[in-house]
N, C-alpha and C positions, 0 to 999 in steps of 0.2 A: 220936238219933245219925243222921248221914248216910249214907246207901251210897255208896261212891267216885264214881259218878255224880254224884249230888246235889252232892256236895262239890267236885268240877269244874264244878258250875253255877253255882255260888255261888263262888267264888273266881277266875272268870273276869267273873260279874258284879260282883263288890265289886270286885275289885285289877287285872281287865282281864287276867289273866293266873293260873298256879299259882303261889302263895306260896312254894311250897318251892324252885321251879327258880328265882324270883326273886333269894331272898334268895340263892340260891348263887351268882348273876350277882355280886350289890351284893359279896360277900363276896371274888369274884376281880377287882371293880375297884382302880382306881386308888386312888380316892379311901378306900377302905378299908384296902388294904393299905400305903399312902402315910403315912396322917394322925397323929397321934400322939393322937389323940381319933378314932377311925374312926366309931364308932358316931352319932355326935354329926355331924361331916361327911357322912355321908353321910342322915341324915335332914335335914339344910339343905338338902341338894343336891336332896333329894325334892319338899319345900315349894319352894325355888323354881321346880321347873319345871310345877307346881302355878300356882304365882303367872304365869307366861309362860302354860300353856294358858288359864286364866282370861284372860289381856288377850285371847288368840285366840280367845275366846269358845265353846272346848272343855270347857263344862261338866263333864260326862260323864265325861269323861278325866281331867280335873282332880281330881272326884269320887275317880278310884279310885288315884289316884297321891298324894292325900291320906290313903287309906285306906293305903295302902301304908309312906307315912311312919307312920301312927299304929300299926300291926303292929309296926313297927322299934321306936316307943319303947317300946309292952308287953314284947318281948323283949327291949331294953336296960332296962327296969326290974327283969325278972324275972332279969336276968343271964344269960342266955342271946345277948349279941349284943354 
């Protein structure tokens, strides 16, 4: 297991960012509170902007905003999202 350090090291380098303040971002947008499938919309909206930093040749970025959609669909699988 992590010590909250550790786990801020790592979820800053996977997701570029905290997971949890994230998903509470995704959670009071638009596109979630809007959708009639939110969950679903808003991991589209993930990949593609995924697919844009990839044309801008923002590897990296890309990398962890893909990791970010794939979080989303573990907790939309596990029903939590």
């Amino acid at each position: 297991m992590r010590t909250p350090e550790e786990q801020e090291k790592f979820e800053l380098a996977c997701y570029g960012c905290r997971i949890e303040e994230f998903m509470e971002s995704v959670k009071e947008s638009l596109d979630y509170r809007d959708a009639r499938r939110p969950a679903e919309m808003c991991i589209l909206s993930q990949l593609s902007d995924a697919q844009e930093e990839i044309r801008l040749g923002l590897e990296e970025r890309a990398c962890q905003t893909i990791n970010r959609a794939k979080h989303m669909i573990k907790l939309a699988l596990e029903g939590k999202f």
